[in-house]
C-alpha positions in Angstrom: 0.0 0.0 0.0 2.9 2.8 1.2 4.9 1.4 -2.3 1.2 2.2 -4.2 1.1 5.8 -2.6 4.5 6.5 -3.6 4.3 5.4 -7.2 1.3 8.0 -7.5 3.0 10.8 -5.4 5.6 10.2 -8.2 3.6 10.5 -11.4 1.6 13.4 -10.0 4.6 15.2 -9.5 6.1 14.5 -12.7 2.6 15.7 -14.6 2.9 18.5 -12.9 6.3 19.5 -13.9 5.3 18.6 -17.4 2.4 20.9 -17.8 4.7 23.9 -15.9 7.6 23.5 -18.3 4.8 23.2 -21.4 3.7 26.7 -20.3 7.2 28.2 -20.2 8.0 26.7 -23.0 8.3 28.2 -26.6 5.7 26.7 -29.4 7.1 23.3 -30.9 6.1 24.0 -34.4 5.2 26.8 -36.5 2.3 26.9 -38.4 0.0 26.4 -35.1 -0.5 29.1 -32.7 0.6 28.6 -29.0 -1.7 27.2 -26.6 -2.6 29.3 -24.3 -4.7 28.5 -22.1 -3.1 28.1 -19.1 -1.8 31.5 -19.0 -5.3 32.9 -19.8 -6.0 33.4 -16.3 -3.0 34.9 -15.2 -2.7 37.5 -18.3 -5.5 38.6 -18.4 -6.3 42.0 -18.8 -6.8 43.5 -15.1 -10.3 46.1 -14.2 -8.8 50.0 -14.3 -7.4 51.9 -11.6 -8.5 54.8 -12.1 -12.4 55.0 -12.2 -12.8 57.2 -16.0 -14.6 60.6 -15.4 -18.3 60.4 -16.4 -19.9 62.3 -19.7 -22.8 63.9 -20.0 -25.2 62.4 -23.0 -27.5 65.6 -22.8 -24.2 68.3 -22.8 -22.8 69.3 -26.3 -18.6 69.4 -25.2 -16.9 72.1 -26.2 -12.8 71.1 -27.7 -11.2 72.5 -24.2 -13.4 70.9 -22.0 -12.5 67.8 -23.5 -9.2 68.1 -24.0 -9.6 68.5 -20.3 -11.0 65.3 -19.7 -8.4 63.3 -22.0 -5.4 64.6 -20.1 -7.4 63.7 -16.9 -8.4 59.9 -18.2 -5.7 59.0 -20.6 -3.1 56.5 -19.0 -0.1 58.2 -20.2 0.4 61.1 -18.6 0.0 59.1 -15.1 2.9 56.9 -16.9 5.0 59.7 -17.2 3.9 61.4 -14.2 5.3 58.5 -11.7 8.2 58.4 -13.8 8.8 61.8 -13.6 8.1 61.6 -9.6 10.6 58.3 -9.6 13.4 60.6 -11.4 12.7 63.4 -8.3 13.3 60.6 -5.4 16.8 60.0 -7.3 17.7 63.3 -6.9 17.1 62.6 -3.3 18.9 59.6 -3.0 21.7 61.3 -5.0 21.6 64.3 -2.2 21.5 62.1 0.3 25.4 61.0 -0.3 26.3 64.1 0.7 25.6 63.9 4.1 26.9 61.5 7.1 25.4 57.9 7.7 24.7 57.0 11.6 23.4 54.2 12.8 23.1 52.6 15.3 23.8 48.7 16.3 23.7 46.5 19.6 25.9 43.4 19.4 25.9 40.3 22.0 28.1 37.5 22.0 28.4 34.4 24.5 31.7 32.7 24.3 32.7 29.6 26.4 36.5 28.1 26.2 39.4 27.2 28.3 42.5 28.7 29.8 45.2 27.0 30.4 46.4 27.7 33.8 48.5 25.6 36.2 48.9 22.2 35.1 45.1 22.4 33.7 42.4 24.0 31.4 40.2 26.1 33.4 36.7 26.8 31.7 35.9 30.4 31.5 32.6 31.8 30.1 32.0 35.2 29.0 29.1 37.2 27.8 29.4 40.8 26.1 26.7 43.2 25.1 27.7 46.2 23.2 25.3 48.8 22.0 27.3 51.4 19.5 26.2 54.2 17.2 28.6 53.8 13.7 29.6 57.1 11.6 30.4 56.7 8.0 30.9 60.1 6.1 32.7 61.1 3.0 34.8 64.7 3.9 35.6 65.1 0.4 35.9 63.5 -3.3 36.9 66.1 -5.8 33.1 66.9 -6.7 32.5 63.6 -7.7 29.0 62.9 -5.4 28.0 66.6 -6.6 28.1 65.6 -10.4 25.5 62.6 -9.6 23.3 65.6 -8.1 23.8 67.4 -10.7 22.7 64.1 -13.4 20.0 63.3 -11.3 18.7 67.1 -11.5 19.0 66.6 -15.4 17.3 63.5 -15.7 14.1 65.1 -13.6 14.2 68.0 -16.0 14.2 65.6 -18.8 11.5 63.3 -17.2 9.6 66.6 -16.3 9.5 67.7 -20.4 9.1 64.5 -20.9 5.4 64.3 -18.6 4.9 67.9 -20.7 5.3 66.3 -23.9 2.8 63.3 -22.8 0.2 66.2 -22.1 1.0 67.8 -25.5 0.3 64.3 -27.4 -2.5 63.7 -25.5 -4.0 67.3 -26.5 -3.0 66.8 -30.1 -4.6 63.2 -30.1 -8.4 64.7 -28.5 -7.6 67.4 -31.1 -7.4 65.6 -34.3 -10.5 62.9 -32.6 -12.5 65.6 -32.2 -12.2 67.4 -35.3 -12.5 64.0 -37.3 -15.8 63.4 -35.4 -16.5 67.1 -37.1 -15.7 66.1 -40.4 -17.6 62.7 -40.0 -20.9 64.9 -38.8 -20.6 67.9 -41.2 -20.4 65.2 -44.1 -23.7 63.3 -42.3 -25.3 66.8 -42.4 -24.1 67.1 -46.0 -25.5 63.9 -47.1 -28.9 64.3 -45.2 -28.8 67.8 -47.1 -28.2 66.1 -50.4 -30.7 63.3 -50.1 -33.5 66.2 -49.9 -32.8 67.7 -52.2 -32.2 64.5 -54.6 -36.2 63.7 -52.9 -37.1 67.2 -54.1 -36.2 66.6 -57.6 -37.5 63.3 -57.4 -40.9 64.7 -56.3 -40.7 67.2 -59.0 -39.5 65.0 -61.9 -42.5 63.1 -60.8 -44.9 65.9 -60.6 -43.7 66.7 -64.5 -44.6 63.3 -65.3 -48.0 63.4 -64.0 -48.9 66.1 -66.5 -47.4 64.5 -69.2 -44.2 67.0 -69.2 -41.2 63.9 -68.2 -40.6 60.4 -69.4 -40.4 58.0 -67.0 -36.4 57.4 -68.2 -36.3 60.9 -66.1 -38.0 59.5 -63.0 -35.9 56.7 -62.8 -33.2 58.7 -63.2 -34.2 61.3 -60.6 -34.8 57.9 -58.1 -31.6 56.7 -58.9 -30.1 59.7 -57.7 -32.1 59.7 -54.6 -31.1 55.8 -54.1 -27.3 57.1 -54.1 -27.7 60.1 -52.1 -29.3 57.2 -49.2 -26.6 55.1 -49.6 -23.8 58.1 -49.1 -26.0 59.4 -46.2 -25.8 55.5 -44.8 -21.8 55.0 -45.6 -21.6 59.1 -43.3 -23.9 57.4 -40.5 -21.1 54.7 -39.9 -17.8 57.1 -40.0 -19.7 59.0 -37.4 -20.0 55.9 -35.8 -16.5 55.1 -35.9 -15.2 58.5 -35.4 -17.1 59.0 -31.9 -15.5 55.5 -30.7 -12.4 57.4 -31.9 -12.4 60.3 -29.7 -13.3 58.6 -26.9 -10.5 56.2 -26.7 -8.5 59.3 -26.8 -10.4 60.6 -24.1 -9.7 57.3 -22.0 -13.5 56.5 -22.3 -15.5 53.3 -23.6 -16.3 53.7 -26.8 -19.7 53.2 -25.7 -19.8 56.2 -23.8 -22.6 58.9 -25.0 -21.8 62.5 -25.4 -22.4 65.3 -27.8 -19.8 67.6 -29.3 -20.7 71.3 -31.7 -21.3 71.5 -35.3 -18.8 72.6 -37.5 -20.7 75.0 -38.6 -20.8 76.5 -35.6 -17.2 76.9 -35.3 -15.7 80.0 -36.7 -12.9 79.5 -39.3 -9.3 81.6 -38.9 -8.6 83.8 -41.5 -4.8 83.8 -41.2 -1.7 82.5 -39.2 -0.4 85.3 -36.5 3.7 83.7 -37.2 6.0 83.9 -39.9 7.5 80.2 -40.8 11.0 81.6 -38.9 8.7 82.7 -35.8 6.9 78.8 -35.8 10.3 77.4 -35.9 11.9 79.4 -33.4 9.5 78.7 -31.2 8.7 75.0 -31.6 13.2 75.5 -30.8 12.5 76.9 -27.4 9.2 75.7 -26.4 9.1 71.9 -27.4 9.2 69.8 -24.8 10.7 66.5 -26.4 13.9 68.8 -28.0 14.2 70.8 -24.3 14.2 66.9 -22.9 16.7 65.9 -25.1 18.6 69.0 -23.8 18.6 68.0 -20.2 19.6 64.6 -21.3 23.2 65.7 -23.1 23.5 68.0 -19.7 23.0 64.8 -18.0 25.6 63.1 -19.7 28.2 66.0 -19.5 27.7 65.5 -15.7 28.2 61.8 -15.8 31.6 62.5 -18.0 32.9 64.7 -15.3 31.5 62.2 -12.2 33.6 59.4 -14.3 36.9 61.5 -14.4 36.4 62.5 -10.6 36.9 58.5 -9.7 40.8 59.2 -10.5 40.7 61.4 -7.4 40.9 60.6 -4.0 38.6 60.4 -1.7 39.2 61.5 2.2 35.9 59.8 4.4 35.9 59.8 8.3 34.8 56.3 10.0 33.9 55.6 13.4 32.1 54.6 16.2 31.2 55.2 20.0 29.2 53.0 22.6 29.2 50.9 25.8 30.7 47.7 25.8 29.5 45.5 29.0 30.9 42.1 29.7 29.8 39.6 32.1 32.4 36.8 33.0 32.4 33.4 34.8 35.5 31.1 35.6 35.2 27.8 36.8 37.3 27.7 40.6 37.4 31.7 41.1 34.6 32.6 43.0 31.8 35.6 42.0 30.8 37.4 38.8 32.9 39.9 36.6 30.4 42.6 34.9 32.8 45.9 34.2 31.2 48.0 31.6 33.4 50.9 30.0 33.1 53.3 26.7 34.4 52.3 23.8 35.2 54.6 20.9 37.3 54.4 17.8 37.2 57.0 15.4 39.7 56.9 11.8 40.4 59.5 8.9 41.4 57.5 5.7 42.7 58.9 2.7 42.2 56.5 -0.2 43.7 56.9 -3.3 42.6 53.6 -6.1 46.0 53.5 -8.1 44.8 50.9 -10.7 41.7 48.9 -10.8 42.7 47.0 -14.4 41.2 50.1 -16.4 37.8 50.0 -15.1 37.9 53.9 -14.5 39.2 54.3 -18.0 36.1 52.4 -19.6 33.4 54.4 -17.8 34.6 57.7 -18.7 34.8 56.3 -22.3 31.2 55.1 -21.7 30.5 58.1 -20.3 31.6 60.4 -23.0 29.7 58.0 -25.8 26.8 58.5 -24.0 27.5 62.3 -24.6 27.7 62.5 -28.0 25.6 60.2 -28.6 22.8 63.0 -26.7 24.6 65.7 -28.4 23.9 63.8 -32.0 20.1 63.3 -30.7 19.7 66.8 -30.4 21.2 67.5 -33.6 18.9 65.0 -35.1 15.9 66.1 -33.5 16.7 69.8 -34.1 16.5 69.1 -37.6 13.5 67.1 -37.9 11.4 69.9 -35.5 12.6 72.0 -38.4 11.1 70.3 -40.8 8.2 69.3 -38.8 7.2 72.8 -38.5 8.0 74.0 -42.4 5.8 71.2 -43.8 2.8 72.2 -41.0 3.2 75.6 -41.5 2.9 74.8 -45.0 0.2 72.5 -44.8 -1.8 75.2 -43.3 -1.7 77.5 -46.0 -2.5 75.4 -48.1 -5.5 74.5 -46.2 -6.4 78.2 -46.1 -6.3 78.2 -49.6 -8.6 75.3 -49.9 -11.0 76.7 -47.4 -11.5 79.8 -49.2 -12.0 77.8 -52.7 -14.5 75.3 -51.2 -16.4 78.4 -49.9 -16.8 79.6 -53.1 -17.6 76.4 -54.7 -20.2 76.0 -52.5 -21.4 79.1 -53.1 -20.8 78.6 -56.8 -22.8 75.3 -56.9 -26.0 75.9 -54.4 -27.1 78.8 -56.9 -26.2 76.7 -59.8 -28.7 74.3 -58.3 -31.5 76.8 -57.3 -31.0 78.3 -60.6 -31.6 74.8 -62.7 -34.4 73.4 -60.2 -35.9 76.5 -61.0 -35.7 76.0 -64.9 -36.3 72.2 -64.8 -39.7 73.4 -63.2 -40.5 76.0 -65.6 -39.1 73.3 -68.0 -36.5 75.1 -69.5 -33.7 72.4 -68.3 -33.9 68.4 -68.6 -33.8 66.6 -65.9 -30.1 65.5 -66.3 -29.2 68.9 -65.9 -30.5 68.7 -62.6 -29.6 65.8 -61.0 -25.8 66.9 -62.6 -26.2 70.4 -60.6 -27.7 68.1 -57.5 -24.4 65.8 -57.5 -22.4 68.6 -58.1 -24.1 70.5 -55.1 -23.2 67.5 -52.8 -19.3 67.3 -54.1 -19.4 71.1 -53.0 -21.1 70.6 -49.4 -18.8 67.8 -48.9 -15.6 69.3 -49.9 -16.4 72.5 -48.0 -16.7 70.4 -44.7 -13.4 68.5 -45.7 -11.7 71.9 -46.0 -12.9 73.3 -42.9 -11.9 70.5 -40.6 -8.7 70.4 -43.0 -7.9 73.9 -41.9 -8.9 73.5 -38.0 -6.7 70.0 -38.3 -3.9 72.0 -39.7 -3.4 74.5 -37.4 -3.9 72.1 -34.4 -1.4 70.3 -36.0 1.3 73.5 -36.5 0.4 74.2 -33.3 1.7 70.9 -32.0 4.6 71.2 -33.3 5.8 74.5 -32.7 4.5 73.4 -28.9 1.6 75.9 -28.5 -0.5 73.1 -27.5 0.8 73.5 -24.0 0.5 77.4 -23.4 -3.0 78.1 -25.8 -6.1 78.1 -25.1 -8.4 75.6 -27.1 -11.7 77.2 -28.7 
């Protein structure tokens, strides 16, 4: 029976060990995915920290107020918040070395052993209890505990532009969400606009033919237009759709989540940019957060250069200690107890001087100083791609002005066009081609001039991120 209970304490143990190594394991073959399932429960995805702020399905949102709620929601500024909070505790802990270490300690020891004495080993026994305070501080090192500091302060001052540029992302990202979600309405307004009026001709074409004055080739022509204008309208119904899930992931939100936001119409359209391209770029130089991090970073590394050089120095510390030191002792023959206590102290200045360590000193500050060009080369290439960055959005948005100004007028250009041949078809003085050719051209116009405005709003958002504005304006 014990011989039965072992064999099966055996093979458990040995399926067990199977089915752990199968799930660390890497997948035996290709062309089958990996089996999962015993890691489903332990990957899967955990319920959010933070409880999401609540919208308002009756309020229409204005930008800033949701811009608001995006940096408030979305997980990445709290990432680069606690990172920029974990870079401030190692300027502490950098500080910290420049000031004395005291502790204190309380040691006990019994110790039993013989003494020769006479023509004999006499057993003694003694017992010691020593409580001490220690003192360990550094007097002096060249400045070599100073450059950390001064890394340390760098890196928070990198992490810090770094938590700035999270924000600026963040408001860029609500930005373009919200003025997709624009687009995606204006063109559902556009499209509801355009099946009426594709109805309207319908009813008139139909009208015409009830008095003899259309064929039906122009009815089914004037319902095939309406047909198309349904199926545009249905195709802007679903981008809306898709574009409201859009903004509010960026907003940290379920997609689910209800809310309303302003029409583009509503929103009034710049005429001009206030900068010159040299301004823009001279700004986004100064002002962006991910070029001024990169900044802090090569002053970091200049600091960790110098800190590598001050290890050929030497370095003059103070050690020491001070306490009571109370014995109790016991010898076999001699009569009675010995318990003296007396104050112990011990205090040494050391003046130490590493004369070769097999070039270990030599290969950080050649570490060190590759790390420093290698941030000074970052810089260099991140200058010139802000440059760039900047040029082709400051570009882009004159462009857009351009278009805005052109779909205006095309829009302007096509609605009378329309009026004006409804009007004739009615007094049947234009087929019904011509018509439903100025309808479909009247939709083409509508939609373009809602493409151009949320072109130009997107463009400027977009030249404003990258000159760095995002962080300092204030959103419409």
């Amino acid at each position: 029976m014990c011989c039965f209970r072992g064999r099966a304490v055996i093979i458990l143990c040995k399926l067990f060990a199977e089915s752990a190594l199968s799930a660390q394991n890497a997948p035996a073959i290709p062309d089958h995915p990996w089996n999962a399932s015993l890691a489903k429960p332990s990957f899967k995805a955990p319920q959010r920290l933070y409880a999401a702020s609540a919208l308002d399905p009756a309020k229409i949102y204005t930008l800033s107020e949701l811009v608001n709620i995006g940096e408030e929601n979305n997980p990445e500024t709290r990432v680069a918040w606690q990172n920029a909070k974990a870079r401030a505790a190692d300027v502490g802990i950098a500080q910290s070395t420049l000031y004395p270490t005291l502790s204190a300690s309380a040691l006990a020891r019994s110790t039993r052993f013989g003494m020769f004495y006479g023509t004999s080993f006499e057993q003694q026994t003694i017992e010691t209890f020593s409580p001490v305070f220690l003192l360990d501080y550094i007097i002096f090192d060249f400045g070599q505990r100073s450059e950390r500091v001064a890394a340390s302060r760098s890196n928070l001052l990198a992490a810090n532009f770094h938590f700035n540029d999270a924000h600026r992302k963040i408001i860029f990202q609500v930005m373009q969400a919200y003025y997709q979600l624009l687009d995606s309405k204006g063109q559902q307004d556009a499209a509801e606009a355009d099946l009426e009026n594709a109805l309207t001709v319908q009813q008139a074409t139909e009208d015409r033919l009830q008095h003899g004055l259309a064929t039906l080739p122009d009815l089914l022509e004037a319902r095939n237009a309406a047909a198309h204008a349904d199926y545009v309208l249905q195709a802007a119904i679903g981008a809306t759709e898709i574009a409201h899930g859009d903004l509010a992931t960026a907003l940290g939100v379920p997609p689910t989540a209800q809310f309303q936001v302003e029409s583009i119409r509503g929103i009034r359209m710049p005429d001009r940019i206030d900068d010159t391209v040299e301004t823009s770029i001279d700004k986004a130089l100064s002002q962006r957060p991910d070029l001024i991090r990169r900044v802090a970073e090569l002053r970091a590394a200049e600091a960790e250069v110098k800190a590598a050089r001050r290890n050929y120095s030497p370095v003059l510390s103070i050690d020491g200690h001070f306490g009571l030191d109370r014995s109790y002792g016991v010898q076999v023959h001699l009569p009675g107890v010995y318990s003296p206590t007396i104050k112990t102290w011990d205090a040494e200045i050391s003046l130490t001087w590493t004369l070769f360590d097999g070039l270990a000193r030599e290969k950080r500050v050649a570490e060190a100083q590759a790390n420093r060009k290698q941030a000074v080369a970052a810089v260099d290439s991140l200058r010139d791609q802000v440059e760039n960055q900047v040029w082709s959005a400051y570009t882009t948005a004159r462009t857009a002005f351009r278009q805005q100004r052109a779909a205006t007028a095309l829009l302007a250009a096509a609605t009378e066009s329309y009026n004006a041949a409804l009007k004739s078809y009615n007094y049947g003085l234009r087929t019904e081609i011509n018509v439903v050719a100025a309808q479909r051209a009247l939709a083409d116009a509508r939609a373009a001039d809602v493409n151009a405005r949320t072109q130009l709003l997107t463009a400027l958002a977009a030249l404003s991120y990258q000159t760095g504005e995002l962080l300092y304006a204030r959103h419409p």
